[in-house]
N, C-alpha and C positions, 0 to 999 in steps of 0.2 A: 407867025402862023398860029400861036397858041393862044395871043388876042384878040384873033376874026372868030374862036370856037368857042371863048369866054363870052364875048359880045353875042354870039348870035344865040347863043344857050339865055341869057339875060333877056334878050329880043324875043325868046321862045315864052320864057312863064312870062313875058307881062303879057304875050298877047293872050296867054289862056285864062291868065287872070281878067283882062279886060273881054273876051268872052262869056268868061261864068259872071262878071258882073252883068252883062249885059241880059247874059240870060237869065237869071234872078228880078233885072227889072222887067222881064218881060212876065215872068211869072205872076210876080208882084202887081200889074197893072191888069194882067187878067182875073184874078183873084180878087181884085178891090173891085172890078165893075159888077165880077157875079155877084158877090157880098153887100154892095149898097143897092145893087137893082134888086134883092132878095128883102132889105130891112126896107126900103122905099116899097113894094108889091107889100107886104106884110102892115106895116102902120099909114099905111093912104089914107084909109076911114078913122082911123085913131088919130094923128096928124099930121098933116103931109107934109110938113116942113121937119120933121123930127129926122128924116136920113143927114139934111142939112146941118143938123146939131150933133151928129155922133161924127160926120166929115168934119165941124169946123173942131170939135176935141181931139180926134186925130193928129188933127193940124199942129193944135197946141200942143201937143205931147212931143210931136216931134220935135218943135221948135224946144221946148226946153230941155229934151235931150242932147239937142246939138252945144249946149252952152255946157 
């Protein structure tokens, strides 16, 4: 009986952990769209491929963070 309450305590933080992940990516994705359709609306006339080049640095940072 002591190992069904160990286990399902276990069973309890992953799901809140896999929760607050989830809700952090959902932040996360809301936040990137207001912020590039913001830098994209601001440099159109200056040039408009320039949101394109602050995403693909993004990109890159991540990538060399994950090494």
């Amino acid at each position: 009986m002591r190992d069904n309450n160990r286990t399902s305590c276990v069973c309890l933080v992953t799901g809140a952990v896999f929760g607050a992940i989830a809700s952090v990516e959902v932040v996360c994705m809301v936040l990137g769209t207001v912020i590039f359709n913001t830098i994209y609306s601001k440099t159109l006339h200056i040039a408009p491929g320039f949101v394109f080049l602050i995403m693909a640095i993004f990109f890159a940072l991540s990538c060399v963070l994950l090494l």
